[in-house]
N, C-alpha and C positions, 0 to 999 in steps of 0.2 A: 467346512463347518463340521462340528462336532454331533454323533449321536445323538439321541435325548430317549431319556425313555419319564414317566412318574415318580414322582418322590414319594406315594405312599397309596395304599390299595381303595378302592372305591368302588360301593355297589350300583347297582342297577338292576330292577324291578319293573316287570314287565307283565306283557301275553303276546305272544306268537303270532305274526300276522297270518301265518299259512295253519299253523298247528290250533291256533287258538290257545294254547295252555300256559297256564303261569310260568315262569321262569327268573331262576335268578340270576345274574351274571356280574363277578369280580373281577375287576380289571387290576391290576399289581404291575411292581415295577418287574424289570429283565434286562439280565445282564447286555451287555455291547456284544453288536454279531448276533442276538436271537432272534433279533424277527420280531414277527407279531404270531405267536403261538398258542392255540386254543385248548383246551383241555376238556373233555364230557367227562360223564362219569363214568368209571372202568374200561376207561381207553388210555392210551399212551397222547403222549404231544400232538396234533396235528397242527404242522406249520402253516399258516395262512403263504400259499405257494401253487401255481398252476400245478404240480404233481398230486396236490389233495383235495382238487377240484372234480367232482362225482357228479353234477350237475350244474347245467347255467340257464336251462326254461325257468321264468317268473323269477326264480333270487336265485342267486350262488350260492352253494351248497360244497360244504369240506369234509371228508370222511377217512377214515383210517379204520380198516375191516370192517366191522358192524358198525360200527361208530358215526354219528351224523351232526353235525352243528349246522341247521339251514341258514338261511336271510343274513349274512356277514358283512355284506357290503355298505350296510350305514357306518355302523363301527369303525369299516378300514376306513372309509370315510372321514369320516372325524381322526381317526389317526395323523392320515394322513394331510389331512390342513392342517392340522394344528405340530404338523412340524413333528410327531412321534415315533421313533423308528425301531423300538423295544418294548413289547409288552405282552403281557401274560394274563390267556382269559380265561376263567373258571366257569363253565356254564352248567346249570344243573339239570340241562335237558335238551332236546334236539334242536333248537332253535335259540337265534339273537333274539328276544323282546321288541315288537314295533314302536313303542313308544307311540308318541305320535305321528310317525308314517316320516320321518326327515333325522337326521344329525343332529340336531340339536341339542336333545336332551343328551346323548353320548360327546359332546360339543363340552355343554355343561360340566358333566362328572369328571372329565380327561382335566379339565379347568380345577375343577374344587380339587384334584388330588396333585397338581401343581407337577412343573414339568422342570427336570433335572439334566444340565450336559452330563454328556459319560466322555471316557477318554479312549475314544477312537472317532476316528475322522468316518464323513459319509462316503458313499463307492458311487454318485449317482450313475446312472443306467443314461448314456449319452447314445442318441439315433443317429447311424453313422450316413444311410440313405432311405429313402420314404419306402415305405411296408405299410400293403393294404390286404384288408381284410373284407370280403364281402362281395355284393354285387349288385347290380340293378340300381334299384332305389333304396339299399338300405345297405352304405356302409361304411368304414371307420379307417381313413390311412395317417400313419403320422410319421410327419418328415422333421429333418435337423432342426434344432434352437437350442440357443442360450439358458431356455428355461423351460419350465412348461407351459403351454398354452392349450388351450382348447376351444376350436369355431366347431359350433355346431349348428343343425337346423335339425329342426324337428317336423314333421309333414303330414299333419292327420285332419282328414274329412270331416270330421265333427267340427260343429261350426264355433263349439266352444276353445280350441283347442287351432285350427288352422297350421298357418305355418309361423314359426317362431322359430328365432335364430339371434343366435352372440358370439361374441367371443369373449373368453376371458383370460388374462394374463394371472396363475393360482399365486394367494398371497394368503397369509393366516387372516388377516384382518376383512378380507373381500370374502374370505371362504366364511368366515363364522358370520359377517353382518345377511351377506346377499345368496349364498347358496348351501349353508348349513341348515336353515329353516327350511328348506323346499321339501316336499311333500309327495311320496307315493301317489299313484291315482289308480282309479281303474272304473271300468264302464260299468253300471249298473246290470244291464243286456246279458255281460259276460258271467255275471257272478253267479249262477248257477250252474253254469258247465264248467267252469271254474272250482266248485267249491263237491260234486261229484266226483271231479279227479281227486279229492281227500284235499286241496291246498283253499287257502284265503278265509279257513272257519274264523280266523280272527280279527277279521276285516270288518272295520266301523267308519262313523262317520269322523271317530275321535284319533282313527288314525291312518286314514285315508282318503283324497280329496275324493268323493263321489260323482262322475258324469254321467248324469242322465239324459233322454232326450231331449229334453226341453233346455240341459245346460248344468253346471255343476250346483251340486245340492248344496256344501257347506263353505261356500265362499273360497277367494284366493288370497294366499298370502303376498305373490305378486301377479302382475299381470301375466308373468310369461313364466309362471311356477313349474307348467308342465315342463320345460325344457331344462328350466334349472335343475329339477330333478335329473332329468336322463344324465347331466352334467355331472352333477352326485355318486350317482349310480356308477359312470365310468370312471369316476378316480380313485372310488372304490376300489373296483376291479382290477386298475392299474394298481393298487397298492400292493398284487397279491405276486409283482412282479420283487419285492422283499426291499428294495429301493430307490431310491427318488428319480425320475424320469425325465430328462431332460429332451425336449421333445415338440413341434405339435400337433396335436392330433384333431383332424379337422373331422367332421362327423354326421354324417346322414340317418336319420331314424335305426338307429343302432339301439341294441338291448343287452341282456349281460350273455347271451352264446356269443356274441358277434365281440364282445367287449374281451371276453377272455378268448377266442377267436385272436384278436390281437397282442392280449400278454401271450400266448404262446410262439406266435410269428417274430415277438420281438426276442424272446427268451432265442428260438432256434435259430433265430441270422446273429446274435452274439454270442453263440456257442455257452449258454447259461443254465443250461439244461443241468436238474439235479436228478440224484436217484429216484426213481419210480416209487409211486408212495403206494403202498400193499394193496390198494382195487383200481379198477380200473378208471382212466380218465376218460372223461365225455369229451371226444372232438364234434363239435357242433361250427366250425366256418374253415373254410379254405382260405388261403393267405396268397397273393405272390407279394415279387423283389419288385419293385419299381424304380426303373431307371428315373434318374436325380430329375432329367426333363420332363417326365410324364404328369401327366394330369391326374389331379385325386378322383376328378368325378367320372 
């Protein structure tokens, strides 16, 4: 199947979920071969690429010297389902816009600016044997397929939230209806040690599902929203692997260290490894090679 990147550029107007501050970001076509390449102001290209990953607590974070673009992972997001493998992001400030806390609205604008083949064929990224990442109770290994797939469970104490689990076979059509919409959260409890570390000033009820004690403050879009999100989150991540992943990766209460934890494990067992991108990369999980019989859990 052929590249695609946009047939024509498209804004998006926001606020920060961590930074809180206004933000614009244009999305534009690019050429075959570029990636998904972000641009701040008075920095050079940084290519959405495990080498320009500077951070993975709370969102993933891409940097080149001073330079910082936070929260990327809805974006690749929506790239990614929606089948986009070249594109060029102009942002006018340290951060992606939370929109309303999901894909969707980046779902939307990728949509109104209409989607174009290029003439170069895709390279996807095929799992030749299962690599895992993690440990305990919380981790992420993915073995050979035809496609992408993702089984997940999600495993949390709160009574609003318990344990939830799926599988889903990634399609444009399943990813815009049922897990495009899904929705950041975060506990009430947490937001002030949270928002002390200088992150989440932009966090609302308009774009964040809120759990409180007694249960979530602003309603669900689905019953099992929370996991569809983590779902979101990691194919994000895997977008920053630069092409389409054929793979499945089945997954235990994983976050975005543990996520990119595994774009790097898979980059180093297929020798993918690019140039070092000018600071330094956060390694946040250990990896092994699992033989083809082992168990993911």
């Amino acid at each position: 199947m052929d590249q695609q990147t946009i047939r024509k550029p498209v804004t998006v107007d926001g606020i920060g979920l961590h930074s809180g501050r206004p933000v614009r970001v244009v999305l534009g076509p690019a050429a075959a071969d570029t990636g998904i390449v972000f641009r701040a102001p008075d920095s050079g290209p940084i290519p959405a690429a495990p080498e320009s990953v500077v951070d993975s607590h709370y969102a993933t974070t891409l940097g080149r010297g001073e330079a910082r673009i936070q929260t990327v992972e809805h974006l690749l997001a929506a790239a990614a389902g929606l089948g986009i493998d070249n594109l060029e992001v102009r942002v006018d400030g340290a951060e992606i816009p939370a929109m309303d806390g999901s894909a969707k609205p980046f779902v939307s604008a990728l949509l109104s600016a209409g989607r174009t083949r290029q003439g170069a064929r895709r390279r996807p990224v095929t799992i030749p044997y299962p690599i895992r990442v993690g440990m305990d109770g919380r981790w992420l290994v993915i073995v050979p397929s035809d496609r992408l797939r993702i089984s997940y469970t999600l495993d949390n104490e709160h009574p609003a939230i318990g344990v939830q689990a799926l599988t889903w076979t990634v399609t444009d059509r399943s990813f815009v209806e049922a897990f495009a919409p899904a929705r950041t959260y975060g506990f009430l409890k947490d937001l002030g040690a949270i928002r002390k570390r200088g992150l989440a000033r932009g966090v609302s009820l308009d774009n964040t599902i809120g759990v409180g004690d007694a249960g979530v403050l602003n309603g669900l879009r689905f019953r099992d929203e929370f996991v569809r999100h983590k779902v979101l989150d990691l194919l994000g991540d895997l977008a920053l692997l630069g092409r389409p992943v054929l793979g499945h990766v089945i997954a235990r209460n994983g976050g975005h260290a543990l996520n990119y934890g595994l774009v790097v494990a898979i980059q180093r067992a297929l020798g993918l490894e690019r140039k070092p991108a000018a600071v330094p990369v956060l390694r946040t999980a250990t990896a092994q090679h699992l033989t083809p019989a082992a168990s993911p859990a």
